[in-house]
N, C-alpha and C positions, 0 to 999 in steps of 0.2 A: 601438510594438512589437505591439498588437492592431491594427491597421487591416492587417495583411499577412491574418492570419488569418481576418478579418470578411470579406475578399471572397474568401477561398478558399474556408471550412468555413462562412460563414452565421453571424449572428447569434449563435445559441443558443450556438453550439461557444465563441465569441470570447468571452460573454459569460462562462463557466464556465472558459475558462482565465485570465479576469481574475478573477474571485472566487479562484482558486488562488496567484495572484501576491499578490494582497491578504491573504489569509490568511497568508500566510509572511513578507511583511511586518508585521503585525499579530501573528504569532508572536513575532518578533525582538524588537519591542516588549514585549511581554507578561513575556519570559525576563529584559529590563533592568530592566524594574519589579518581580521577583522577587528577582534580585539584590540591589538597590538594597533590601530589604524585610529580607532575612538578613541584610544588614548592620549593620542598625537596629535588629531584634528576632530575638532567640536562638530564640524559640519557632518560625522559619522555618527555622533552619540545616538541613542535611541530612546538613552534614557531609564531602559529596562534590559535585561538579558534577552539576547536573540538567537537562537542555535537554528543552523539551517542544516538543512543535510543534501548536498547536491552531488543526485545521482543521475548515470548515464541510464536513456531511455531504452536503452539495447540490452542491459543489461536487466533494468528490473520490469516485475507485469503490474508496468502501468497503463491505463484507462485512461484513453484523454478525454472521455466526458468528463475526467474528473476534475481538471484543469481550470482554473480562472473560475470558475461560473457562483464567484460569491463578491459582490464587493465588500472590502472591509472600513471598518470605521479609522476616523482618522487616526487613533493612537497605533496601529496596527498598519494602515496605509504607510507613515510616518518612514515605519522600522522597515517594511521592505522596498524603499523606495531607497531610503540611502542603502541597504546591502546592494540593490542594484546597480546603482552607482558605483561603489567599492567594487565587485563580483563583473563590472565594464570593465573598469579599468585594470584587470589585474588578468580576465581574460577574453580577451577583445574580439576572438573570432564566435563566442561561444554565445548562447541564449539562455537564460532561464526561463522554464514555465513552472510555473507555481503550483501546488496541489494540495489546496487547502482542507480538502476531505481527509489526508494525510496527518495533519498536522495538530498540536492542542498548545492550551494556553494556562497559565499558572495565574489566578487571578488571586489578587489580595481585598477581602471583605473584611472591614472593621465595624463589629455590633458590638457585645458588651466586651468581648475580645476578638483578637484576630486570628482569621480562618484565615486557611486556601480553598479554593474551587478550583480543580483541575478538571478542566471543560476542553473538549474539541474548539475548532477554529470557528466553524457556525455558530456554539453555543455562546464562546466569548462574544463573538458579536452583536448578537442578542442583548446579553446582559449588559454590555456596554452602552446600549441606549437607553441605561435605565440611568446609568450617570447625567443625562437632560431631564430627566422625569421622571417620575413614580408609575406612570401607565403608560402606556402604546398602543393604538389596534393594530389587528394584525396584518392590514390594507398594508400600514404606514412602514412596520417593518418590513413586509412584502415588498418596496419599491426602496428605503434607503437600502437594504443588503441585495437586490438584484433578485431575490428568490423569488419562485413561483408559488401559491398558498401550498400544494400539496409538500413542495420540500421543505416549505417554512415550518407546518406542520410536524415532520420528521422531527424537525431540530428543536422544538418546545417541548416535545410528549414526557422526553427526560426529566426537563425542568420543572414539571406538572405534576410528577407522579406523587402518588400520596405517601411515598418513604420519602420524597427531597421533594419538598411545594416550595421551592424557591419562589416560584412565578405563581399567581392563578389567574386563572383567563376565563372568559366569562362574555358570551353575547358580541364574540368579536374584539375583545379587548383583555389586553394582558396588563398586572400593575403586580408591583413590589409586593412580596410575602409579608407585610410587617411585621406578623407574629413568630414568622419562621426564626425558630433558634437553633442553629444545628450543636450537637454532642460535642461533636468531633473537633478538633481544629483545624485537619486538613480530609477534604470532602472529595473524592471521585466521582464524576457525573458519567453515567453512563450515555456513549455516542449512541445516535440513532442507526441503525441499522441497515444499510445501502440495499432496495428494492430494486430488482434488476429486472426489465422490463423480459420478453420470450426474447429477442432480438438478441440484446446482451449478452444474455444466456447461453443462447447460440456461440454468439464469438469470443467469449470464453472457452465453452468447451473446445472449439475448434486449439486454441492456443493451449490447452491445457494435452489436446492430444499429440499435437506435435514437440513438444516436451517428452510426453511420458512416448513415442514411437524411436525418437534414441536412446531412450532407457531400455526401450526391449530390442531394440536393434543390439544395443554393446550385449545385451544378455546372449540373445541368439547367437549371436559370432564367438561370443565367452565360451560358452557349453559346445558349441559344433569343434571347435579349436582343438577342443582336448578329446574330444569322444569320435570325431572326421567321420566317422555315419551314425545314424540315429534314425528310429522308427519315426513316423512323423507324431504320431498319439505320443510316446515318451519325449520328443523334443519340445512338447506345447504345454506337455504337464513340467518338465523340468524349469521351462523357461519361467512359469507360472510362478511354480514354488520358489525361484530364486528373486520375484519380483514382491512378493509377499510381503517384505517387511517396508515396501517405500506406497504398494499401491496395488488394489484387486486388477490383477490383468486379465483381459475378458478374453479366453481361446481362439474366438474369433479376430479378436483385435491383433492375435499372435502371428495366426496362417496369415492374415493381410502383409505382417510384412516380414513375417519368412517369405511370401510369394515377391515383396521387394526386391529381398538381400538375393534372392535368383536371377531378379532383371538384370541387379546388378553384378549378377555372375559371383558371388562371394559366396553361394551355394549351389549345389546340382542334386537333379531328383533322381531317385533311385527308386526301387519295384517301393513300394510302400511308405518310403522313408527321406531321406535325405543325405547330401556328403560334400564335406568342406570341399571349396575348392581354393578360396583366395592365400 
């Protein structure tokens, strides 16, 4: 399943979607030997189903703003407090960080019948202060979940909307929908949408371009291998056309590192054009 990939995106790209295959296998495992632990010892229980998925940081584009910056309510503190425990002791050189913008919750609502509410990690959280009470301001959730108003914000607007008034909120304060009756019996909440600051923005693309410059790197080397000289204009439209189906490669973006794969001597120029050399 990796040798399609290895001659299309190069080395690096194939190498890093097998570390992600591996990881999710080794996830799977990790959740049965969890299981298999609560079973055995009470001090693991959660009490509810907990599915984690522990991926290497090398492997996938993770965001460490995205990390820790929620605290959660006890029933949820609870559950990752002993996996951490268990996920100690079973790999004791290793760290977990946590990525709650990642993650969702399957909550169970009993009105005249029983729903689900499949909510993100923030939105669970939220809802879950409604189990102490029927209203909250939005000060009050603002400092028990750690959030700032503008992200507390983000994570209500869902819960607000006039298709799902779970919540309504009013002059600073949020209280139980009473009248809300959902159709359905299991409800999807749509997450709020991550605003990425100019910054962000930036260091994304940057990571987003060093990904796709071994994509055209293996393209370049692919096409010069078999054709060992090529006009420079047909080399940047070939390369182009063969990048087509994973991502717009910009001409510019091409001669940048054809002008590479030269440094690195894997090319040489010729009156107009170009010719393998590696």
């Amino acid at each position: 399943m990796i040798s399609k990939p290895k001659v299309l995106a190069g080395v690096a790209f194939a190498n890093k979607l097998e570390g992600m295959f591996t990881d999710m296998k080794t996830s799977r495992y990790i959740i049965k030997q969890f299981n298999t632990k609560q079973s055995e010892d009470a001090k693991f229980q959660t009490g509810y189903e907990l599915i984690v998925q522990v991926l290497n940081s090398n492997h996938w584009p993770i965001q460490q703003q995205d990390a820790n910056q929620l605290q959660l309510t006890s029933e949820l503190r609870d559950g990752v407090e002993r996996f951490n425990s268990f996920y100690g002791g079973m790999m004791q050189n290793r760290r977990l960080q946590w990525i709650h913008l990642q993650g969702n919750v399957s909550l169970h609502l009993q009105l005249e019948r029983k729903h689900e509410l499949v909510v993100s990690t923030h939105q669970a959280c939220v809802l879950l202060q409604f189990n102490e009470g029927d209203s909250h301001a939005l000060a009050t959730l603002s400092e028990a979940l750690k959030l700032d108003a503008d992200d507390l914000q983000k994570v209500v607007e869902p819960l607000i909307a006039p298709k799902l008034p779970i919540l309504i909120c009013e002059k600073g304060v949020c209280r139980w929908n009473a009248d809300w009756v959902p159709d359905k019996l299991r409800i999807t909440v749509a997450s709020a949408v991550p605003r990425y600051t100019r910054r962000e923005s930036s260091e994304i693309k940057k990571v987003v371009d060093v990904d796709r410059s071994f994509q055209v790197d293996a393209a370049i080397v692919r096409v010069m291998k078999s054709r060992r000289t090529m006009l420079a204009a047909a080399l940047v439209a070939e390369v182009c056309a063969q990048l087509m189906s994973h991502f717009v490669a910009q001409p510019k973006f091409v001669k940048q590192r054809i002008d590479t794969l030269i440094e690195r001597e894997y090319l040489g120029r010729e009156k107009g054009g170009y010719t393998y050399r590696a």
